[in-house]
N, CA and C of each residue as an Amber inpcrd file, in Angstrom:
protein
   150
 104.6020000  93.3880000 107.5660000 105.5690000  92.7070000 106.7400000
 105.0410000  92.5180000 105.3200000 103.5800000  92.1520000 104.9680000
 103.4030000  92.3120000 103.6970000 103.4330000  93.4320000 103.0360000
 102.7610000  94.3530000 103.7050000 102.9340000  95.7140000 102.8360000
 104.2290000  95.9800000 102.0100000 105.2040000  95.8880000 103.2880000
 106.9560000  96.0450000 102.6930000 107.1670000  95.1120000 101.6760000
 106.7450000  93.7200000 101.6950000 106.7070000  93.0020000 100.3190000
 106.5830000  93.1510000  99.2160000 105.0720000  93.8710000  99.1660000
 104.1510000  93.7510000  97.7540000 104.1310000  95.1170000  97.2650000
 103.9030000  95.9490000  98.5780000 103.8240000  97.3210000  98.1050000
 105.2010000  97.7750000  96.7640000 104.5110000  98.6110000  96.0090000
 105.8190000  98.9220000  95.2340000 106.1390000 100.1160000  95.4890000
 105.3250000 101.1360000  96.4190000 105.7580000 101.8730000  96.9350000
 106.7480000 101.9090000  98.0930000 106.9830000 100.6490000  98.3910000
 108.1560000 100.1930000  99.6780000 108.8940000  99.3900000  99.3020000
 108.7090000  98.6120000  98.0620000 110.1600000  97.8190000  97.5120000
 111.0370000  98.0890000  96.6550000 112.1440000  97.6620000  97.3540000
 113.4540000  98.0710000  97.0710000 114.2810000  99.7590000  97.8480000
 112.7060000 100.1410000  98.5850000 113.5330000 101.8680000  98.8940000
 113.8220000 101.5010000 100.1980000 114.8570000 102.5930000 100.6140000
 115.0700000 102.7030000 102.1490000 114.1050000 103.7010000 102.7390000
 114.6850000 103.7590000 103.8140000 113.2760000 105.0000000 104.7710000
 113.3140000 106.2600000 104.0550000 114.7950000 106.6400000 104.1270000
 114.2410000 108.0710000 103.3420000 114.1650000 108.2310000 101.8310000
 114.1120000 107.0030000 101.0640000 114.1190000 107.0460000 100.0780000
 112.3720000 107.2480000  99.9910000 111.5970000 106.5580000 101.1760000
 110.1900000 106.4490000 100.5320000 109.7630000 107.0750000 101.3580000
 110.2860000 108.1540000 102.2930000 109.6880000 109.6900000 102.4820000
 109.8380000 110.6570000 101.6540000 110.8250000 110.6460000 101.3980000
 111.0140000 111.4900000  99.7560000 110.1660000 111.1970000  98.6390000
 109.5590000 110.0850000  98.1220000 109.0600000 109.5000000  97.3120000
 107.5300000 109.7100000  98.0260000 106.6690000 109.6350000  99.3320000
 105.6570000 110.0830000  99.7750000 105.5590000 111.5760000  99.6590000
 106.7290000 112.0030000 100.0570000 106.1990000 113.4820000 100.2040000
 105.9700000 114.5400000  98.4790000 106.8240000 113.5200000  97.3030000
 106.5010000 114.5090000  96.5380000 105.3120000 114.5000000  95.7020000
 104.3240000 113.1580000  96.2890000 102.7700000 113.0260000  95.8800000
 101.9610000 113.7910000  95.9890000 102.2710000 114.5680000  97.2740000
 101.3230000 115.9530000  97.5740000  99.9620000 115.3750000  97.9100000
 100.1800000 114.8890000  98.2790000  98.5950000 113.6490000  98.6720000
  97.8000000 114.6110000  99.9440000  96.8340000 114.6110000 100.1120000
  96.0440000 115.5340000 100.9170000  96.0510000 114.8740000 102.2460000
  96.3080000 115.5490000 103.4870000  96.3050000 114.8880000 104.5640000
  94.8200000 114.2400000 104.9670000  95.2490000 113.4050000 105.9900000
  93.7180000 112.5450000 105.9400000  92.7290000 113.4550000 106.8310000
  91.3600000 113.4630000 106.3360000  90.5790000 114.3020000 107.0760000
  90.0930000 114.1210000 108.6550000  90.1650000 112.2550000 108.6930000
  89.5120000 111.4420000 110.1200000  90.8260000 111.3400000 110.6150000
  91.7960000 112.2840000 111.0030000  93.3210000 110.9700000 111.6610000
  93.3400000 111.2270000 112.9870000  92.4530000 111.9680000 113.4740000
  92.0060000 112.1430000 114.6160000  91.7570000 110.6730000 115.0780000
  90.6600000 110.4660000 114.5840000  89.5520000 109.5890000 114.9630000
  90.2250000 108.3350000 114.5310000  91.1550000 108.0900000 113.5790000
  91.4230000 106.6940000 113.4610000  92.5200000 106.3600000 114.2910000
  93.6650000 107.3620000 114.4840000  94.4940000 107.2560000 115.5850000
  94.4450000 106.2170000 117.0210000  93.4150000 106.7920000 117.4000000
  93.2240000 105.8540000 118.8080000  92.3950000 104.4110000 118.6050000
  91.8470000 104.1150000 117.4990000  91.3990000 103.3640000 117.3480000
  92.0980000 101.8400000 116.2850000  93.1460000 103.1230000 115.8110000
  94.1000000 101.8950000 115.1910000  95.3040000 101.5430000 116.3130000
  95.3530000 102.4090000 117.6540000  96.3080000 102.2780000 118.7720000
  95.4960000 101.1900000 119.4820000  94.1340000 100.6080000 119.6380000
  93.9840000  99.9880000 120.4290000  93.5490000  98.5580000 119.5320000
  92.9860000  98.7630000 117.9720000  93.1750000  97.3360000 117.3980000
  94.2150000  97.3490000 116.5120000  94.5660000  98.3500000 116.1510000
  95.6460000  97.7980000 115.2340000  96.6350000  96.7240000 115.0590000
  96.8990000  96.0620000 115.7950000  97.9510000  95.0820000 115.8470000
  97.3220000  93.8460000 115.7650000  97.2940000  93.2240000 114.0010000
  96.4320000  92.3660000 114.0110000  97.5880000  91.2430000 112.8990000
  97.8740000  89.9920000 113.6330000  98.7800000  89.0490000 113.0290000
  97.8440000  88.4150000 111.7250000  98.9010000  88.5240000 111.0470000
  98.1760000  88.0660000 109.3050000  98.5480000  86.6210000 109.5390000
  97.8380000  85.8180000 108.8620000  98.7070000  84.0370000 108.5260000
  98.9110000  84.1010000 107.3930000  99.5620000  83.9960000 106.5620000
  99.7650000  83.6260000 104.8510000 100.3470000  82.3050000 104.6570000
């Protein structure tokens, strides 16, 4: 929920507004997404307090 907040890459767009808007960065795919995959599947889900 914060990300979608603050990010300004996610405010104000809809979904495909900010796949369109990701994809024309051309940003290099990540080299570890192997390796972070299962490891953000088993901690990832971590409640923020603000």
């Amino acid at each position: 929920m914060y990300e979608r907040t603050w990010n300004p890459c996610f405010v104000g767009r809809e979904r495909t507004s900010f796949i369109e808007f990701m994809s024309n960065l051309n940003l290099p795919k990540p080299q570890k997404m192997m390796e972070a995959l299962p490891a953000n599947e088993r901690y990832g889900s971590v409640d923020v307090i603000l």
